[in-house]
C-alpha positions in Angstrom: 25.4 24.5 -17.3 28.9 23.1 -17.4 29.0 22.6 -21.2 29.6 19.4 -22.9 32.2 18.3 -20.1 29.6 19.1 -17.7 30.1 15.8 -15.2 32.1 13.1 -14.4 30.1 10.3 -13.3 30.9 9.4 -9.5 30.1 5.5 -9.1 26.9 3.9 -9.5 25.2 6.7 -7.0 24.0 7.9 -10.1 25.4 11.5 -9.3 27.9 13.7 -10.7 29.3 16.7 -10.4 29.2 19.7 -12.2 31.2 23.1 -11.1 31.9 21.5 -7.4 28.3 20.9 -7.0 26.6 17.3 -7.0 23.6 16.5 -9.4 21.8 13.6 -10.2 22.0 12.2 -13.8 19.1 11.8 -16.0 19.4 8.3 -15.9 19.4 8.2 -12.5 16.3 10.8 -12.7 14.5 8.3 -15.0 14.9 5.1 -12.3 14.0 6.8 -9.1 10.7 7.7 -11.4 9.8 4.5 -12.7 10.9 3.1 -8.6 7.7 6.1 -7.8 5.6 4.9 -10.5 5.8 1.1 -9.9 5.3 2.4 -5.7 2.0 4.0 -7.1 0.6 1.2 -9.0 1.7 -1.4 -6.1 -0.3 1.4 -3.5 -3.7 1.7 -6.2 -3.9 -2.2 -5.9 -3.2 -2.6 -2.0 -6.3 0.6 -2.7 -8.8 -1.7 -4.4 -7.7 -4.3 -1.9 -9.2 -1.9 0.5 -11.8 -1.2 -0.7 -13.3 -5.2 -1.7 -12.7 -5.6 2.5 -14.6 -2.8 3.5 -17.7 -3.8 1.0 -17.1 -7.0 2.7 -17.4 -5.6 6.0 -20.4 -3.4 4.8 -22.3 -6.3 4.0 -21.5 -8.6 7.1 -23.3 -5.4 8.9 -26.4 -5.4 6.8 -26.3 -9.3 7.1 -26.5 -9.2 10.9 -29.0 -6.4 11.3 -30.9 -8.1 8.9 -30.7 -11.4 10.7 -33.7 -12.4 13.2 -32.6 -13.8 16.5 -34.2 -17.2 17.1 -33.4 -20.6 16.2 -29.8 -22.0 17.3 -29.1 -22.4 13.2 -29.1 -18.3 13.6 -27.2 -18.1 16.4 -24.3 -20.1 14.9 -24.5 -18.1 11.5 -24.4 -14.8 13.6 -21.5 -16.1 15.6 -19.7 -17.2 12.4 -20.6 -13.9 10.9 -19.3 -11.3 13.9 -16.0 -13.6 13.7 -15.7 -12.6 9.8 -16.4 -8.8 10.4 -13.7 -9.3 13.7 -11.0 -11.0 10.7 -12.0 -8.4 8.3 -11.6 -5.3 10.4 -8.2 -7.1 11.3 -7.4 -7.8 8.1 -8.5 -3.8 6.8 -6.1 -2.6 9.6 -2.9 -4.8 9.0 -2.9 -3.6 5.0 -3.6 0.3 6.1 -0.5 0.4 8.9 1.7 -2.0 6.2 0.7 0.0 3.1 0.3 3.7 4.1 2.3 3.9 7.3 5.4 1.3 6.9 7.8 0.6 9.2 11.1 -0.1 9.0 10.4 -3.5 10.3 7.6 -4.3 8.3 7.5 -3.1 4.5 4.7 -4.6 2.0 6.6 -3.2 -0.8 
């Protein structure tokens, strides 16, 4: 280690050096962990997000396999009810690409 003088501070980077060589603080250590815990929590919720649309989806399925075909009542409700599984596998898409593969163009967090 570099002893008690062991860095001068460079900016707000958060780094410093010590012996020639940069490091990063402790401080600045203690931030980019709290930036990767907040990033967790804000991925676990996007997670149960997830998962609420896909039990949705799972039971617009059972919903129209269960459903006779028949009256024009049904028909509508089938109709209404592929257009919700359509939104919902939209929707289950759009928050997977955003949350687990961002772009640089579009970022949820």
């Amino acid at each position: 280690m570099c002893g008690a003088r062991w860095a001068a501070v460079i900016g707000e980077s958060g780094m410093a050096t010590c012996g020639g060589s940069m490091v990063r603080t402790v401080e600045s250590v203690a931030a980019m962990e709290a930036d990767q815990a907040a990033d967790e929590a804000d991925r676990h919720e996007v997670g149960e997000v997830l998962l609420a649309v896909e039990a949705a989806i799972a039971r617009v399925e059972r919903a129209l396999a269960e459903m006779a075909d028949g009256s024009e009542a049904r028909v509508d409700a089938r109709r209404v009810l592929e257009r919700a599984k359509t939104d919902l596998d939209h929707t289950r898409r759009r928050l997977q690409q955003n949350a687990y593969f961002p772009s640089p163009q579009r970022n949820l967090f």
